[in-house]
C-alpha positions as a printed NumPy array, in Angstrom:
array([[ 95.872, 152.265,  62.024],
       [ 93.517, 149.549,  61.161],
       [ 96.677, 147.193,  60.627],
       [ 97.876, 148.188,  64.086],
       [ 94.62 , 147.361,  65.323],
       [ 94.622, 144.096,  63.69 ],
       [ 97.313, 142.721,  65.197],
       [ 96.81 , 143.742,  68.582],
       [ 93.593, 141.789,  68.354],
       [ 95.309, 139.145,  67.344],
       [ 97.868, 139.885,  70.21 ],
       [ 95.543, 139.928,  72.781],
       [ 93.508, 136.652,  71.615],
       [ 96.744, 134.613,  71.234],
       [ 97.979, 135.867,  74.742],
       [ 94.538, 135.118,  76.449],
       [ 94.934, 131.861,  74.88 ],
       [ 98.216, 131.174,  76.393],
       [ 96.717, 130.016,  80.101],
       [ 94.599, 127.541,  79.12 ],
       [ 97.241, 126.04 ,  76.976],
       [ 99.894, 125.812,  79.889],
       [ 97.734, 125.63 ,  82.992],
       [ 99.775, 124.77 ,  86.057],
       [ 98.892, 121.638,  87.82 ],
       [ 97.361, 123.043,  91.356],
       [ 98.425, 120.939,  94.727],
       [ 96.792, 120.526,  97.879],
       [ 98.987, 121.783, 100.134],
       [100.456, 120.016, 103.357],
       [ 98.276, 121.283, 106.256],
       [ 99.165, 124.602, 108.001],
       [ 97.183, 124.944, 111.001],
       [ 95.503, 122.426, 112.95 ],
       [ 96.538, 119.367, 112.077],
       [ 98.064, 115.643, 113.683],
       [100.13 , 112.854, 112.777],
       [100.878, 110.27 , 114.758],
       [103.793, 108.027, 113.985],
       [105.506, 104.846, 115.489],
       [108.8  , 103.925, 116.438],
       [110.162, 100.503, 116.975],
       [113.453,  99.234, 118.331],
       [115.249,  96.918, 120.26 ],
       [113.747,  99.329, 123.478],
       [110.181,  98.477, 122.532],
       [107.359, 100.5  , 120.277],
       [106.883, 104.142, 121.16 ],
       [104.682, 106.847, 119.545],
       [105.494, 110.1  , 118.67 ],
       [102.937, 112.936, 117.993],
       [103.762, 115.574, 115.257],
       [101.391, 118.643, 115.276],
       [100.913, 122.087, 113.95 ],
       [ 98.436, 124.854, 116.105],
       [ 95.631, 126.767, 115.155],
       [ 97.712, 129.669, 113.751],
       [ 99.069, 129.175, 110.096],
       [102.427, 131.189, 109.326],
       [103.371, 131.264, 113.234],
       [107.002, 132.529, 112.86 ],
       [109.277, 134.529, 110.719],
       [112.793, 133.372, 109.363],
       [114.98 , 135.537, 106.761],
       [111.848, 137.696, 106.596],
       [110.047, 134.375, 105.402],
       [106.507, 133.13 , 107.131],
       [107.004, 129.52 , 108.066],
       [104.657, 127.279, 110.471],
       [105.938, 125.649, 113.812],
       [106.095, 121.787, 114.117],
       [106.023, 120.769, 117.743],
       [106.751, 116.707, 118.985],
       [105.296, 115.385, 121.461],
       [107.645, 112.187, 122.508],
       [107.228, 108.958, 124.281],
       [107.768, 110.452, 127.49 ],
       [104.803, 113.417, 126.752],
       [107.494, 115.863, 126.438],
       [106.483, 118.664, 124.104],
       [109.184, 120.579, 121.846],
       [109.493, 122.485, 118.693],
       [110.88 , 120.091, 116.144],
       [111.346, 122.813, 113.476],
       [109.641, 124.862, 111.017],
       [108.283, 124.872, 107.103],
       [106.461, 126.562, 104.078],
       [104.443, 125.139, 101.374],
       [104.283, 126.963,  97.965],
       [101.571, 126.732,  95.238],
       [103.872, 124.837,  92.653],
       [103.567, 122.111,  94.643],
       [107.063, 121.923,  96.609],
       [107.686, 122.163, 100.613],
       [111.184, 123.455, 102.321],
       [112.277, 122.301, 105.951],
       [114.467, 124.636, 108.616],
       [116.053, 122.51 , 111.003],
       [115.715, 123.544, 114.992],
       [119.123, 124.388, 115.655],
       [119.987, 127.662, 117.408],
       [120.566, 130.276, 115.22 ],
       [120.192, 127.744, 111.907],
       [118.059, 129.804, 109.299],
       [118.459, 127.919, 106.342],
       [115.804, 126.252, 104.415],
       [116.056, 122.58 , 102.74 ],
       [113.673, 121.126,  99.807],
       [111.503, 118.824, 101.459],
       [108.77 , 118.017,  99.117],
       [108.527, 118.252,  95.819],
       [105.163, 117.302,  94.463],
       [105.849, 118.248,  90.79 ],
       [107.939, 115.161,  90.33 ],
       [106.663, 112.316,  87.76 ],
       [107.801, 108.616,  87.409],
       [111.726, 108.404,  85.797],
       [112.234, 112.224,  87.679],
       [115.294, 112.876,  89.962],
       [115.379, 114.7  ,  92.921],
       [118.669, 116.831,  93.953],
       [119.733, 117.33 ,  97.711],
       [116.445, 116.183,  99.07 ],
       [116.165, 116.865, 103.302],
       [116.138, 114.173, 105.369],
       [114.665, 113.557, 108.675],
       [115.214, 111.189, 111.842],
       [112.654, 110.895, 114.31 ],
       [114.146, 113.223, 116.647],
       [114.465, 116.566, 115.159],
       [116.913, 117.387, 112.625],
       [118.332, 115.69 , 109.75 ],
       [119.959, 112.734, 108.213],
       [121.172, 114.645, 105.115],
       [120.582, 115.792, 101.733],
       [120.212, 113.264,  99.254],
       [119.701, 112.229,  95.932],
       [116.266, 109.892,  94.865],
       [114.732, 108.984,  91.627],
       [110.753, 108.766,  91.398],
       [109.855, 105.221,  90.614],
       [105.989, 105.646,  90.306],
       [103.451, 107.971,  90.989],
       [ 99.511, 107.291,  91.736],
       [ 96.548, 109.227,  92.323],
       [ 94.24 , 108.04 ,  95.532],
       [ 91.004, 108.475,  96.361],
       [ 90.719, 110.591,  99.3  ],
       [ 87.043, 111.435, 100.248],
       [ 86.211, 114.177,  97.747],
       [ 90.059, 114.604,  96.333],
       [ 92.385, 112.74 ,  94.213],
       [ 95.801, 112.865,  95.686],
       [ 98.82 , 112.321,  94.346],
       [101.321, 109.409,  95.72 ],
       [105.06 , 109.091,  94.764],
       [107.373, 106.402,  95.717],
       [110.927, 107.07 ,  95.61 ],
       [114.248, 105.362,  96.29 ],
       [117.742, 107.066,  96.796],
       [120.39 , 107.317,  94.719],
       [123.137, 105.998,  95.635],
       [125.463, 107.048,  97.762],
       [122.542, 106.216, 100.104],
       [121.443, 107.537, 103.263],
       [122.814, 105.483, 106.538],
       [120.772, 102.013, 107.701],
       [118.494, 102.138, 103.877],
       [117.271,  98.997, 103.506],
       [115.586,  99.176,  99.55 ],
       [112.271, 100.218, 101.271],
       [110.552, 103.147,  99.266],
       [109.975, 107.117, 100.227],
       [106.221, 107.495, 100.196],
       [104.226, 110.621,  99.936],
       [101.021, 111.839,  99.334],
       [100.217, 115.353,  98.324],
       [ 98.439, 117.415, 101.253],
       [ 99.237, 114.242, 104.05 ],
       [103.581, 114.318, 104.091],
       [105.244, 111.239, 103.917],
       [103.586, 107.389, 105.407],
       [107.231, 107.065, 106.49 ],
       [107.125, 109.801, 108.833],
       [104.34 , 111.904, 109.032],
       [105.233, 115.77 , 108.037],
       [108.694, 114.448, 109.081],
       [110.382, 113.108, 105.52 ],
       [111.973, 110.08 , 106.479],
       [112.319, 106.351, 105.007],
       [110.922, 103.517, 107.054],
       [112.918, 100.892, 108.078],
       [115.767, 102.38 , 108.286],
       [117.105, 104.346, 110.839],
       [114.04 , 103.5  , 113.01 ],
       [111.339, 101.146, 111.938],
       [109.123, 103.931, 111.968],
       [105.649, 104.349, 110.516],
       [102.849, 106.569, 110.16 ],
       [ 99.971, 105.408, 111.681],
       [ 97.205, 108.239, 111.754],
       [ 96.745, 111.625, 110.49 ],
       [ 93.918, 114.23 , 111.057],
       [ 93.486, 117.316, 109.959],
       [ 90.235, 120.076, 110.861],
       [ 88.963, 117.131, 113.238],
       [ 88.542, 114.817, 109.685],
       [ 90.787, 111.591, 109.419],
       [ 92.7  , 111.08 , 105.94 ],
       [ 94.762, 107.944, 107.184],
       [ 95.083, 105.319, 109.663],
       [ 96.536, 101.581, 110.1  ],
       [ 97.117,  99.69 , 113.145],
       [100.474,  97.893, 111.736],
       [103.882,  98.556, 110.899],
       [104.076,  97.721, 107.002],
       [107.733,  98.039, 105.653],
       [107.375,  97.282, 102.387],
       [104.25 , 100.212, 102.213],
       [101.36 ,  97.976, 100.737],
       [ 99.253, 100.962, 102.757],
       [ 97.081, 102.174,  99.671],
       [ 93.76 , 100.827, 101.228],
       [ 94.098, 102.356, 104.854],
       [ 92.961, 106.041, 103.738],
       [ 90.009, 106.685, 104.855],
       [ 88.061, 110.044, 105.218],
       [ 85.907, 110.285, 108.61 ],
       [ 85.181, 112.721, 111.179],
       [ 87.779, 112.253, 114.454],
       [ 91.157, 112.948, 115.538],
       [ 94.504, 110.922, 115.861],
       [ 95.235, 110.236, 119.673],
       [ 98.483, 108.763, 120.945],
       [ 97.725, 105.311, 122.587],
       [ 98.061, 104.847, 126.142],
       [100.199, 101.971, 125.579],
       [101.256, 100.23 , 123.128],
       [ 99.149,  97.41 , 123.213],
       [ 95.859,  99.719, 122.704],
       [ 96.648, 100.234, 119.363],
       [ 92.763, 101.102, 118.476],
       [ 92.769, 104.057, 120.362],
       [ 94.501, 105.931, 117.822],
       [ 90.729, 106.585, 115.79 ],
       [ 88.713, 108.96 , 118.37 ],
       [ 85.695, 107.046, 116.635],
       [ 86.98 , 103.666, 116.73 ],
       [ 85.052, 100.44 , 116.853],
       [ 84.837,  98.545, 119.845],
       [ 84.332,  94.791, 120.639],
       [ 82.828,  93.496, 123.592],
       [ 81.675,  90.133, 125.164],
       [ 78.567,  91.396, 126.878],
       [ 76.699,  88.639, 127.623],
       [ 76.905,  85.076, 127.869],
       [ 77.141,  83.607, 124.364],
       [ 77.356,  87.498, 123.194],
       [ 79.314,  89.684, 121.23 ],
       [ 78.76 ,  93.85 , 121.046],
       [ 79.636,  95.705, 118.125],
       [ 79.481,  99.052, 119.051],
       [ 80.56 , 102.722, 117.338],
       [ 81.333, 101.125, 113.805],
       [ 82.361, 103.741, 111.506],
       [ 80.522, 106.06 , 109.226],
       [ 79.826, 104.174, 106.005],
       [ 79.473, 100.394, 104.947],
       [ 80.514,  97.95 , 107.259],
       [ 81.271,  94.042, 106.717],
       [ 81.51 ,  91.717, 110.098],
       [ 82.835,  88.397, 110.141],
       [ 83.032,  86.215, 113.519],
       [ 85.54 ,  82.615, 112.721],
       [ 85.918,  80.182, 115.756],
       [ 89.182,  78.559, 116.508],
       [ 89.547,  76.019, 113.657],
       [ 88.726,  79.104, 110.89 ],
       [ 85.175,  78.454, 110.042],
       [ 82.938,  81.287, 109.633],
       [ 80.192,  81.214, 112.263],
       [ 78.63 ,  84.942, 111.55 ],
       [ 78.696,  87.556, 108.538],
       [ 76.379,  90.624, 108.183],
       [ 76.712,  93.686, 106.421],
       [ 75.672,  96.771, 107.463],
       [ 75.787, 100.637, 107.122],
       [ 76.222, 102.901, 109.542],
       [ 74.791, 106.671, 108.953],
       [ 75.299, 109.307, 111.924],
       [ 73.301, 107.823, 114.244],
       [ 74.834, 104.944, 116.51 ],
       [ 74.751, 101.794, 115.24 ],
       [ 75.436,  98.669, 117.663],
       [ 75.557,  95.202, 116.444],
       [ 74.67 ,  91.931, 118.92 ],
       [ 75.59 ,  88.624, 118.517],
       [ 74.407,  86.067, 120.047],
       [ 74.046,  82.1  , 120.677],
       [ 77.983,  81.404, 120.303],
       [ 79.443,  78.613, 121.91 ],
       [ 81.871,  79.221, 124.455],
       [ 85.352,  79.364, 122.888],
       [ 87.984,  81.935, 121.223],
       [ 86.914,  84.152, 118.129],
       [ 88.376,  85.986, 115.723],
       [ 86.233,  89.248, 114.76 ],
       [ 86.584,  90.936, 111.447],
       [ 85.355,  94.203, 110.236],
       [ 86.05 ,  95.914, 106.83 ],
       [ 84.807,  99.482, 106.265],
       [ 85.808, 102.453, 104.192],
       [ 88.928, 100.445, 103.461],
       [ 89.693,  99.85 , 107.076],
       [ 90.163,  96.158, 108.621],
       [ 90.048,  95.359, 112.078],
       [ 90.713,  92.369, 113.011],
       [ 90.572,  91.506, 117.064],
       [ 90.435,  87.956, 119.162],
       [ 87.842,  87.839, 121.788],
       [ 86.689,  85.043, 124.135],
       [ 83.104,  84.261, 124.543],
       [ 81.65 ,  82.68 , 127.891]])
């Protein structure tokens, strides 16, 4: 009896053991309930902007006795439609059921478990509209971990393998664990392809993880996450592309000779003001707590300017004219 004892102590200590020796890696999942990405189009038609969202209500439909949550599109045109449905697990992967009536199967979509040198079978495609390309094959050619306000997130880039998808042009998949892909959003698609399409903000719980105001094909995006309070709007046009940040900074000439600086974002702030021929008439640095922070220039010349902020690894960079 004291043998038997023995080794069940032994038994038990080993087993307990086991866990800490083969911990699984835990992901942050992609968002299921309230949560925004906007993403840009552009074509030989113009630029457009399509918003992809998910509602309050995580798990909002059943398929094959399976909870999935809605994704709804709102196009160019503000027409709102359900552009399909999806489920995260907690090994880090994401699967994808296409819109089409009466179409119940699931397709890997993410697979955050990948490293660099890994390949990825029968991978879903998107388009920008809703459905998909495909299924196919991509290798993971690095992988990163970002500083996201208080998380480290994983990024993978990844390019096909060949036969390749229609229209690639070498440009790489990118995602980041908890955000989707900077291609396309939650949409998985590859940028400069099929569309030259980009994401350009995402929000989730009224915080925003990541915004740029350009279309970058070869992804040299790293810098534009941020982690501030707002939401992603569309733009009224496409010109206004500052109006995607809810909080964004604004640039006035106010008064003659003037510049106003006004709703800078939470955090340190750099300003530079260059005149026409590129010399540097005005740097400050500043930082900007909750309260409202407004910053006047004055005793310019008359003329063109060029004004430059950097904060929380966000550039703006805008041309004003001064009286």
């Amino acid at each position: 009896m004291k043998v038997i004892n023995a080794l069940f102590i032994l038994s038990f200590i080993l087993y307990s053991s086991i866990p800490k020796m083969v911990k699984a890696q835990n992901y942050i999942l992609l968002p299921d309930s309230n949560a925004v990405w906007i993403v840009s189009n552009s074509s030989s038609a113009g630029d457009f902007y399509y918003e992809y969202s998910i509602g309050s209500t995580p798990n909002d439909t059943i398929i094959n006795s399976i909870k999935y949550t809605k994704i709804y599109i709102t196009d160019a045109s503000d027409y709102n439609f359900y552009a399909g449905a999806f489920r995260s697990d907690n090994s880090g992967k994401a699967y994808f059921v296409p819109p089409y009536d009466g179409y119940t199967d699931e397709h890997l979509w993410y697979d955050f478990n990948l490293v660099e040198g890994d390949t990825i079978r029968d991978l879903a495609l998107n388009d920008m509209q809703p459905g998909l390309v495909g299924e196919y094959d991509f290798k993971v050619d690095s992988t990163h971990i970002l500083s996201v306000g208080p998380y480290g997130l994983k990024c993978l880039y990844l390019t096909p393998v060949p036969p390749y998808p229609p229209f690639y042009t070498f440009n790489s998949l990118v995602w980041v664990e908890g955000i989707g892909s900077l291609n396309g959003g939650i949409y998985n698609m590859y940028m400069c392809g099929l569309s030259a399409s980009s994401l350009r903000c995402m929000a989730k719980n009224d915080t925003i993880y990541y915004y740029t105001d350009f279309i970058d094909c070869e992804i040299f995006e790293i810098d534009e996450f941020i982690y501030n309070p707002g939401e992603c709007k569309v733009p009224v046009g496409v010109t206004d592309k500052y109006a995607l940040l809810f909080h964004e900074t604004r640039i006035f000439s106010n008064t003659k000779g003037g510049i106003l600086i006004s709703n800078l974002l939470t955090g340190s702030n750099s300003v530079h003001v260059y005149n026409q021929i590129g010399s540097n008439v005005y740097t400050k640095s500043l930082m900007k707590t909750n309260s409202n922070t407004e910053l006047q220039i004055t005793d310019l010349l008359t003329g063109i300017y060029i004004v430059i902020i950097d904060g929380n690894c966000n550039r703006m960079t805008q041309k004003i004219f001064v009286e």
